[in-house]
C-alpha positions as CSV (number, residue, x, y, z in Angstrom):
1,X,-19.9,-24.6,32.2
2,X,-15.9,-23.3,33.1
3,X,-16.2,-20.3,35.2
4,X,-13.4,-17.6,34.6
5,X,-11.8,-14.2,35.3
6,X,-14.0,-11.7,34.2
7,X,-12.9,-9.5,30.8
8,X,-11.9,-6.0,31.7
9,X,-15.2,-4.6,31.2
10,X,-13.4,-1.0,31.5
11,X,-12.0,-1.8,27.9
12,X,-15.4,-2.1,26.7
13,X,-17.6,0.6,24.8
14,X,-20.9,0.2,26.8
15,X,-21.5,-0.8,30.5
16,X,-22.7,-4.5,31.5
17,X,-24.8,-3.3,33.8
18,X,-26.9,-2.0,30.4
19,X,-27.2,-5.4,29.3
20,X,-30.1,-7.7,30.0
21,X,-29.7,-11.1,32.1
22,X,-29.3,-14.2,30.3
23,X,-27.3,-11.9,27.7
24,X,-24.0,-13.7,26.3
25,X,-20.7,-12.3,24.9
26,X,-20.1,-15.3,21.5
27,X,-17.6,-15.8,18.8
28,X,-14.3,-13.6,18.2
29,X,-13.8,-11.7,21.5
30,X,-14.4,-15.2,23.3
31,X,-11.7,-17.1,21.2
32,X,-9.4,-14.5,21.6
33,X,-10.0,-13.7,25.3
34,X,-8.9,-17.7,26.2
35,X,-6.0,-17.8,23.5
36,X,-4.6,-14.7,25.2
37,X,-4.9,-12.7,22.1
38,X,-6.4,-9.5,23.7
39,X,-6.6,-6.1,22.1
40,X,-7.3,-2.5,23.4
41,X,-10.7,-2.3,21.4
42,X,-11.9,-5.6,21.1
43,X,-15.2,-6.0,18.8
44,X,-17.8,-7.4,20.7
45,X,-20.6,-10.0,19.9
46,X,-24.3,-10.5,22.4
47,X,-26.9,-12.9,22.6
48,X,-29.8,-11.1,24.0
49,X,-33.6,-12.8,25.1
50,X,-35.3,-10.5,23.1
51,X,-35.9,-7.1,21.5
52,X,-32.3,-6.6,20.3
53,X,-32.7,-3.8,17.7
54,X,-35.2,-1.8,20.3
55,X,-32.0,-2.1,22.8
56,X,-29.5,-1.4,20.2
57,X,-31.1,2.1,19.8
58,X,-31.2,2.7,23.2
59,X,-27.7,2.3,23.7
60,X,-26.8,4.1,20.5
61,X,-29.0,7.2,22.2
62,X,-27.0,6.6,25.7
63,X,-24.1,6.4,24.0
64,X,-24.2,8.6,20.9
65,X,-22.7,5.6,18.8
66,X,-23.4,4.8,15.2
67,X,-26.4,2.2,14.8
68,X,-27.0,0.1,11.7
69,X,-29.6,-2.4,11.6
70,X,-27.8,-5.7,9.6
71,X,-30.8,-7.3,9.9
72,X,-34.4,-6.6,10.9
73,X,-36.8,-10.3,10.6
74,X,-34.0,-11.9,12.6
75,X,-33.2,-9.3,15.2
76,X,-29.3,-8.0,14.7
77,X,-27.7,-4.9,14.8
78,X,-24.2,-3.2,15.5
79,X,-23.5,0.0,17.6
80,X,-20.7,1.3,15.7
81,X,-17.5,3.4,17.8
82,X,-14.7,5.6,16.7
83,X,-12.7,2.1,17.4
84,X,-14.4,-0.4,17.2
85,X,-18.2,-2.2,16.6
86,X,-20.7,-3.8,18.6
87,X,-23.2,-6.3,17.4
88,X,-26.1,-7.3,19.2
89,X,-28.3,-10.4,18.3
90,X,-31.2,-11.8,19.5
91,X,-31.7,-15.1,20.8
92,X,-33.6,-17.4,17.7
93,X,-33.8,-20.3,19.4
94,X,-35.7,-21.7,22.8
95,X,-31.7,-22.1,24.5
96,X,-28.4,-20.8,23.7
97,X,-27.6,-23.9,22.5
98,X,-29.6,-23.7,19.0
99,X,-27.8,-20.3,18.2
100,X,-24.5,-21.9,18.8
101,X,-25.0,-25.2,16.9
102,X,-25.7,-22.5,13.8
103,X,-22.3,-21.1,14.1
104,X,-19.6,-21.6,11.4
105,X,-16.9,-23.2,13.0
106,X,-16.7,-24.9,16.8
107,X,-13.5,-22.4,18.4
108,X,-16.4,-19.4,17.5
109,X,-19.4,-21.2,18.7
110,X,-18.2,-20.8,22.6
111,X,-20.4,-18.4,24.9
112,X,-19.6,-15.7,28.0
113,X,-21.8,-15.4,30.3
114,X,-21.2,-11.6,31.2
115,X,-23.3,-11.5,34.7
116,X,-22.3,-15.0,35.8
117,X,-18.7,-15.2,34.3
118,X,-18.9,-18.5,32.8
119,X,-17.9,-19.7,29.7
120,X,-20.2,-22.3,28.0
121,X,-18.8,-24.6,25.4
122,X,-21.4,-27.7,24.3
123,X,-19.6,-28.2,21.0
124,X,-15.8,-28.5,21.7
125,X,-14.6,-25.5,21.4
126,X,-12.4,-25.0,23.6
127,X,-10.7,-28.6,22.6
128,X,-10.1,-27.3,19.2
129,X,-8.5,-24.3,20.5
130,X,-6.0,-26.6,22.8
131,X,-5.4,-28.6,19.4
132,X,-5.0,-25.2,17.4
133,X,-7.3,-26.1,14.7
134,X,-10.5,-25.2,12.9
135,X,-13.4,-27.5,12.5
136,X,-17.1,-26.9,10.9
137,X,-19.8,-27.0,13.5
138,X,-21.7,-28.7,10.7
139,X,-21.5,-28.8,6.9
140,X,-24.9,-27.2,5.9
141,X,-23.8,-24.2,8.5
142,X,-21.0,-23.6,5.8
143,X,-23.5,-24.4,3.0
144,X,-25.9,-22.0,4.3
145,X,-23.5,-18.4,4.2
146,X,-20.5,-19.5,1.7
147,X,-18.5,-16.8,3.0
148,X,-17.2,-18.9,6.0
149,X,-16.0,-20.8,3.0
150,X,-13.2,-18.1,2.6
151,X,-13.2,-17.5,6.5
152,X,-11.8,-20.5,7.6
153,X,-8.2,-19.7,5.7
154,X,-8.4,-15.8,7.3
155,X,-8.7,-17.3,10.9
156,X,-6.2,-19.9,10.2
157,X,-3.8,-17.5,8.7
158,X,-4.5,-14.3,11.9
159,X,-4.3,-17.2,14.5
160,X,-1.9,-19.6,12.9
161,X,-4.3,-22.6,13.3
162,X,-4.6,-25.8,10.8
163,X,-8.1,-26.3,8.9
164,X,-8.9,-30.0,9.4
165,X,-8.9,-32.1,6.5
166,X,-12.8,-32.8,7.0
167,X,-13.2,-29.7,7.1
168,X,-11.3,-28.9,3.9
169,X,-12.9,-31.3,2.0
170,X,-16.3,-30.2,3.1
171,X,-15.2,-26.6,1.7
172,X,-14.0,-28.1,-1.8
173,X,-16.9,-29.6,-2.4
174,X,-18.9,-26.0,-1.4
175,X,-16.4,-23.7,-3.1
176,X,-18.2,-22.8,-5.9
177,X,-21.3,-21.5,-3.9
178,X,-19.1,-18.8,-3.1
179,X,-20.1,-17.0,-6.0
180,X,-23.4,-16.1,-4.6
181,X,-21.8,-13.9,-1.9
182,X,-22.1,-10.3,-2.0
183,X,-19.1,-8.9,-3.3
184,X,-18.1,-6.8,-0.8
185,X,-18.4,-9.4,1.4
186,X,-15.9,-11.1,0.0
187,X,-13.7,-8.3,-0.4
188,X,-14.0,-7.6,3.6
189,X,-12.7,-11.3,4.3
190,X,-10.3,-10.8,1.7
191,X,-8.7,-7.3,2.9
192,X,-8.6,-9.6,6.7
193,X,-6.4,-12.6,5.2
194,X,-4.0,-10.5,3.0
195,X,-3.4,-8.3,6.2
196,X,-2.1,-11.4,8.0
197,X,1.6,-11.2,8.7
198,X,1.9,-15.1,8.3
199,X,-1.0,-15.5,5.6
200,X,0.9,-16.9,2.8
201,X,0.0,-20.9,3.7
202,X,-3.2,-20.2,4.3
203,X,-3.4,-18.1,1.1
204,X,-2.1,-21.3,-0.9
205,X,-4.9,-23.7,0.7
206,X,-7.6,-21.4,-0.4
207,X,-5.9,-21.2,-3.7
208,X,-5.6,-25.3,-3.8
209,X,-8.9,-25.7,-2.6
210,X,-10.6,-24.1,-4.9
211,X,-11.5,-20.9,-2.9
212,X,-9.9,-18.0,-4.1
213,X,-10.0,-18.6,-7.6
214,X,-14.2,-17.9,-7.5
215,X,-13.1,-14.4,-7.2
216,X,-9.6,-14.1,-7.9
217,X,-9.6,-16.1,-11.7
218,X,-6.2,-15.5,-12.7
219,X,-4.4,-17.0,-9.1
220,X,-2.2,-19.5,-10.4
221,X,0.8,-21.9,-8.9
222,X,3.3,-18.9,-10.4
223,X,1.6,-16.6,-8.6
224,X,1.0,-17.8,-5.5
225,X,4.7,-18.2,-5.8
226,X,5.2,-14.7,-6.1
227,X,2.7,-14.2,-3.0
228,X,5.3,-16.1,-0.8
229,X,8.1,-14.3,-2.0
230,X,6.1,-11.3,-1.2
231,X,5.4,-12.0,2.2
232,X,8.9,-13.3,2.8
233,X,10.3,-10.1,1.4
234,X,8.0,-7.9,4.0
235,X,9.1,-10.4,6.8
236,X,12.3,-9.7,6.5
237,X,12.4,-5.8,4.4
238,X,15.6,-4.6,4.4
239,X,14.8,-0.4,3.9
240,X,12.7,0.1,7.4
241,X,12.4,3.7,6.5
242,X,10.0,2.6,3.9
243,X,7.5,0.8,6.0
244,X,5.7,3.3,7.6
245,X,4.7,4.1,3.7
246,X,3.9,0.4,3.6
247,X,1.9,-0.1,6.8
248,X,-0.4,3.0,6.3
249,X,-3.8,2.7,5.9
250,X,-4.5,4.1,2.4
251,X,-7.2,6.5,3.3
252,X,-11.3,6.1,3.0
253,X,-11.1,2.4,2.2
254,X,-13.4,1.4,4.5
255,X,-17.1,1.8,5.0
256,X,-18.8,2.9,8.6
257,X,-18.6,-0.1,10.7
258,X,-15.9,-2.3,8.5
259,X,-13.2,-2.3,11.3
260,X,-10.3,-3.6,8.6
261,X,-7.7,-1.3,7.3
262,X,-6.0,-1.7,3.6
263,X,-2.5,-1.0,3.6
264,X,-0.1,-0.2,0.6
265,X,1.9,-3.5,1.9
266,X,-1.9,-5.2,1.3
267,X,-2.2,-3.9,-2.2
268,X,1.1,-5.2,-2.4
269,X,0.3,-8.8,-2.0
270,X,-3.3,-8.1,-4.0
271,X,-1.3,-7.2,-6.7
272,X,0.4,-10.8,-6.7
273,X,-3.2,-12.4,-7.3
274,X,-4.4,-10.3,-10.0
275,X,-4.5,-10.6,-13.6
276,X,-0.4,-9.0,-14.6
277,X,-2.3,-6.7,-17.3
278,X,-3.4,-3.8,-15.4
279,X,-6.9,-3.6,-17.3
280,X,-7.9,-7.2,-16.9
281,X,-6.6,-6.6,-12.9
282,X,-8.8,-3.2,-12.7
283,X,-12.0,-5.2,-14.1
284,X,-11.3,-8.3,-11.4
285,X,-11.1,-5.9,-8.8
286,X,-13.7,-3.6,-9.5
287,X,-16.5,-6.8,-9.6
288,X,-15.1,-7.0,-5.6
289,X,-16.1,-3.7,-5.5
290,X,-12.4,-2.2,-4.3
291,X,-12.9,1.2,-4.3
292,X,-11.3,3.0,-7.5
293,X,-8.4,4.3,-5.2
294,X,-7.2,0.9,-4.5
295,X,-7.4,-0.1,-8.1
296,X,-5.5,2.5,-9.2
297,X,-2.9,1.7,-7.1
298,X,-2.6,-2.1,-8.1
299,X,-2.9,-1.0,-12.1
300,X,0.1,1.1,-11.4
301,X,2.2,-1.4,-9.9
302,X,0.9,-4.0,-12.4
303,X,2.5,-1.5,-14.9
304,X,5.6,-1.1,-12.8
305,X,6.1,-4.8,-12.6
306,X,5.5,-4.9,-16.2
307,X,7.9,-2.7,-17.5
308,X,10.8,-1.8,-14.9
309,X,11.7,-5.6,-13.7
310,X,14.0,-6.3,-16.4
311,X,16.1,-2.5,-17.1
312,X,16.2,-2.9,-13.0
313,X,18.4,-6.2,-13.8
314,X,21.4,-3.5,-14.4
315,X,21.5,-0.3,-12.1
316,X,19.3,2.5,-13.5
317,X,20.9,5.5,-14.8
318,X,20.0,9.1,-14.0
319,X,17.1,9.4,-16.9
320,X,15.8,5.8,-16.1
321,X,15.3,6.9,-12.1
322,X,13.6,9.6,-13.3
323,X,10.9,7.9,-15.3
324,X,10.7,5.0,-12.6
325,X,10.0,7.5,-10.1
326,X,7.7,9.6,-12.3
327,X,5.5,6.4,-13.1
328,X,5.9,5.0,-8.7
329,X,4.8,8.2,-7.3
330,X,4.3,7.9,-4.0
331,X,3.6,3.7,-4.3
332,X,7.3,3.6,-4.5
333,X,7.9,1.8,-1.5
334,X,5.5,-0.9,-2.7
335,X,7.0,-1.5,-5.8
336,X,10.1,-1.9,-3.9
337,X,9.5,-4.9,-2.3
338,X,7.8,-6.7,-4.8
339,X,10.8,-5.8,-7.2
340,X,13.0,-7.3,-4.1
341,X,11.0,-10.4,-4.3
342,X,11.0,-10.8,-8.2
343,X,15.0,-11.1,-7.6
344,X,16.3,-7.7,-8.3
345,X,19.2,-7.3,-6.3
346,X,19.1,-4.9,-3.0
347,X,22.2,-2.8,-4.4
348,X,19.9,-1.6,-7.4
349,X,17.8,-0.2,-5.1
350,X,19.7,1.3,-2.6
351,X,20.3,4.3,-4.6
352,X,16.7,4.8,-5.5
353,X,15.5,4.5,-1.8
354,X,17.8,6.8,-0.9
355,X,16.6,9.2,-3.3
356,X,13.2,8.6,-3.0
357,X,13.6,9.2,1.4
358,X,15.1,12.7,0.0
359,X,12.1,15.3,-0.3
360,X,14.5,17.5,-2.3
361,X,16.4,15.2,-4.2
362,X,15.3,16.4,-7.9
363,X,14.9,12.8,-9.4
364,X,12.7,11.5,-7.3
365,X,10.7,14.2,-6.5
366,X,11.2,16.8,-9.5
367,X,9.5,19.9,-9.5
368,X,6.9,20.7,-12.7
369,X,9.0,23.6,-13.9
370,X,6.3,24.6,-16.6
371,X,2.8,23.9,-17.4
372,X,0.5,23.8,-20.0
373,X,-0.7,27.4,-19.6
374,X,2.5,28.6,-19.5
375,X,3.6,28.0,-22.4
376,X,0.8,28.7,-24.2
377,X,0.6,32.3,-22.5
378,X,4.4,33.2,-22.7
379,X,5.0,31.5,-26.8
380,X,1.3,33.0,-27.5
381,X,0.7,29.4,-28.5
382,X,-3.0,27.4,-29.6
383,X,-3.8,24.5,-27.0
384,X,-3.5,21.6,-29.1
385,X,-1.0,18.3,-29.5
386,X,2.5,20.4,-29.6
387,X,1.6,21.9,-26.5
388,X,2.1,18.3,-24.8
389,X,5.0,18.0,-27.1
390,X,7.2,20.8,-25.6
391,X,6.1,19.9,-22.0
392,X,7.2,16.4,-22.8
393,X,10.5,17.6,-24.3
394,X,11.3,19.5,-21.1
395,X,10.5,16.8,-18.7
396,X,12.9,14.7,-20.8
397,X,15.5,17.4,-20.7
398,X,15.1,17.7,-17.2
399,X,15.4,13.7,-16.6
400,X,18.7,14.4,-18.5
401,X,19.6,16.6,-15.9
402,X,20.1,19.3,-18.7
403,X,17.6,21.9,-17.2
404,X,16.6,22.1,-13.4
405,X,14.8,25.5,-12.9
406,X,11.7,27.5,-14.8
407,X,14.1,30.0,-16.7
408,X,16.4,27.2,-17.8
409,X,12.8,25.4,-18.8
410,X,11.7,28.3,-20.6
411,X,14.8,29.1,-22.4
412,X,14.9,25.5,-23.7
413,X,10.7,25.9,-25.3
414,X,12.6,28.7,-26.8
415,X,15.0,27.1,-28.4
416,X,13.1,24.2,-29.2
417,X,10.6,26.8,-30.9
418,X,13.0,28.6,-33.2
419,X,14.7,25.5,-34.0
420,X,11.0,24.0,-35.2
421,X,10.9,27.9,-37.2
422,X,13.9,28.0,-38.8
423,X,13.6,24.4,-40.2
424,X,10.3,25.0,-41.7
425,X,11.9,28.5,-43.1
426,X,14.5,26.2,-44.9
């Protein structure tokens, strides 16, 4: 045992004094406590004696926290805050040591005592933390959930450690059982590792290894490529007023208790490891149940990569913009940078950013200056096909810059309706 400080307990969500003795703080908040890697709301894992769900609920009462049971027969469940989760397990073997041997990897299989301030560590943990690499506790541990399969490369990636080579070769041999993970399992420790600033290596080691392709089926060497360029492009993104679009977290992505956040920049990267047509890329991402938000957004930049890399090879003029920023929407910024990293050149874009950071600028965020109903009220006209015709005609008339208001619009149906009379009259 290696006594140390305490943790500030002030940070944390519940009291120690409302944990039992012999009660031990394991895996993430541990590691990241002696790497210096401490956060305002860390999420906190206990080892209790006994009776873990019956003090769960206790403290969910005291506390008027969220409680979900993740597993009744073996005794775990999480107290879930505004910021962040706590899970509470109980004890399944005779000594601590028999719950940490059944951990995945050894940096994550080191204990806190919280009463006694001591840090116990009877697998090497702490050695592979000084060495800055990941190691299996043992192979059946990774055999037994496959998910830590695809773990390994997210904690390598968020704390810039190497996976050893046994353990990489102990995870190409089990890759393929991680098809018997729950999907959104998988999608969780996905959404952590493409959230990684520095994940791209990590990202091509899964790839390599056999890892992401369970999931991910049309990941090839291209693009994985186009992945790096990607997160090269972000690392160094040359229109900062776009990243706070970027580095959002698009909204009700995450269930109660799923602490990660899914950013446009994310979706972004997601989009490099996805099938390039938009429907084969919506039915990959729907079997990792991503919610149908999320897929819209990758189908539309799928699109947007499709069909806007090459005119963007020669500045856009004013009716190109307009249908660029008509299909973008507000996902502009992310099709920004991964038009940056496909090579367009910065001084195509320029222009377009510019406009697009303009809430009045009437390309890139036109007004509708008629609708459907409109027409068919003022013309007297039948719903039907010609109805979308004329509202077509306007937008394009507008893109042209040739009409700009509703009575210009208006006139223009007009014109366009008399034209269509006196033609059939002839």
């Amino acid at each position: 045992m290696v006594a140390i400080q305490p943790f500030d307990f002030s940070r944390w969500p519940i009291a120690v004094s409302d944990l039992p003795a012999d009660t031990y703080l394991v895996g993430g908040a541990v590691r990241d406590a002696l790497l210096g890697r401490t956060t305002l709301y860390p999420d906190l894992d206990f080892i209790v004696p006994a009776d873990a769900i019956a003090l769960t609920k206790k403290l969910a009462d005291k506390y008027r926290a969220g409680l979900v049971v993740l597993d009744r027969e073996r005794q775990i469940a999480r107290l879930v805050f505004a910021n962040t989760t706590v899970d509470i397990a109980q004890r399944h073997g005779e000594t601590l040591l028999t719950d940490l041997s059944d951990r995945d990897f050894r940096l994550n299989a080191i204990a806190y005592d919280i009463h006694h301030h001591h840090i116990v560590d009877p697998l090497g943990g702490l050695l592979d933390l000084q060495r800055r690499q990941i190691h299996y506790v043992a192979p059946e541990n990774l055999a037994a959930d496959p998910l830590r399969l695809l773990r390994a490369y997210r904690q390598a990636a968020q704390l810039q450690f190497t996976i050893t080579p046994e353990t990489r070769q102990v995870i190409q041999t089990l890759a393929p059982q991680l098809r018997r993970v729950a999907a959104e399992r998988v999608r969780v420790e996905l959404s952590y590792l493409l959230s990684a600033v520095e994940g791209a290596a990590q990202v091509t080691l899964a790839f390599r290894d056999g890892v992401l392709g369970v999931w991910l089926p049309s990941v090839t060497e291209e693009r994985i490529t186009h992945y790096h360029a990607l997160e090269s492009t972000l690392a160094n993104f040359p229109f900062p007023a776009l990243w706070p679009a970027l580095a959002t977290s698009i909204a009700a992505t995450t269930a109660p208790g799923e602490p990660q956040r899914r950013t446009l920049a994310a979706l972004a990267k997601l989009t490099c490891l996805v099938n390039a047509s938009d429907r084969q890329a919506a039915e990959e991402l729907t079997a990792l149940t991503y919610t149908t938000a999320e897929i819209r957004i990758v189908q539309v930049l799928c699109r947007l990569l499709s069909h806007w890399l090459v005119p963007l090879q020669q500045p856009l003029n004013r009716e190109q913009a307009f249908y660029l920023f008509r299909a973008a929407g507000s996902y502009f910024p992310a099709f920004v940078a991964l038009a940056l990293s496909r090579g367009i050149p910065k001084d195509h874009l320029v222009p377009l950013v510019n406009a697009w950071l303009d809430p009045r600028n009437p390309l890139a965020h036109p007004p509708q200056l008629v609708r459907g109903a409109d027409l068919v009220e003022r013309f007297h006209l039948p719903p039907g096909p010609r109805v979308g015709e004329l509202l077509r005609a306007v937008e394009a008339a507008q893109a042209r810059g040739e009409i700009s208001d509703r009575p210009q619009a208006l006139a223009y149906v007009a014109q366009l309706l008399n034209s269509s009379a006196e033609s059939r009259h002839h």
